[in-house]
C-alpha positions in Angstrom: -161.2 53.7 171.5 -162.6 51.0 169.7 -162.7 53.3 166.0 -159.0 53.8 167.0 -158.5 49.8 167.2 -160.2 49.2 164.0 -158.2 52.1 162.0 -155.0 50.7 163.3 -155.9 46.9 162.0 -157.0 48.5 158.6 -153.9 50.2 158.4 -151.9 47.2 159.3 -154.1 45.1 156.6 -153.4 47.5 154.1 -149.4 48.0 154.6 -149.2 43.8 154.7 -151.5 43.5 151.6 -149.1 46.3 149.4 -145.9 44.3 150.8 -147.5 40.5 149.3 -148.8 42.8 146.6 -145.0 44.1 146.0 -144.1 40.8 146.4 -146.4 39.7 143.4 -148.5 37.8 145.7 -152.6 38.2 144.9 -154.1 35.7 146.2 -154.0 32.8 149.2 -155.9 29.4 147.8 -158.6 31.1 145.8 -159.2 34.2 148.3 -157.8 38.0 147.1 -156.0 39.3 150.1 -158.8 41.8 150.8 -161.0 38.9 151.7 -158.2 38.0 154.7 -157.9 38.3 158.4 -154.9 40.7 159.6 -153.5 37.1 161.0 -153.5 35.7 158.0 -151.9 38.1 156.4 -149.5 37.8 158.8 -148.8 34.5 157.8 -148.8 34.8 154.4 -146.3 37.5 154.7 -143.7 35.6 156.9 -144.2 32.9 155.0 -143.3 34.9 151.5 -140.5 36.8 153.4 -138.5 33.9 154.2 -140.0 33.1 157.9 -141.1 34.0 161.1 -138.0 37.0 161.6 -139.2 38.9 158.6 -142.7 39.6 159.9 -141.0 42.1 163.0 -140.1 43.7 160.2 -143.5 44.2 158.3 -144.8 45.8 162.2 
């Protein structure tokens, strides 16, 4: 169960870092996106997207 937790936050990572990526977004302050928590990724996405609606649609 817990393998199966950690493969779906890696996944999640991964989709929301191609979408900033897509987006032309590298970096937050002076981390890559790699170096970022899944909820701050979040963030950073609904944030580029135009706000707090757009990140249902990154899920």
């Amino acid at each position: 169960m817990e393998n199966q937790l950690r493969r779906a936050v890696e996944s999640k990572r991964n989709q929301l870092i191609n979408k900033l990526i897509n987006m032309g977004i590298y970096k937050k302050d002076e981390l890559h996106l790699f170096q970022l928590t899944l909820s701050d990724l979040e963030e950073e996405y609904a944030k580029a997207a135009g706000g707090k609606n757009s990140l249902r649609q990154a899920k």
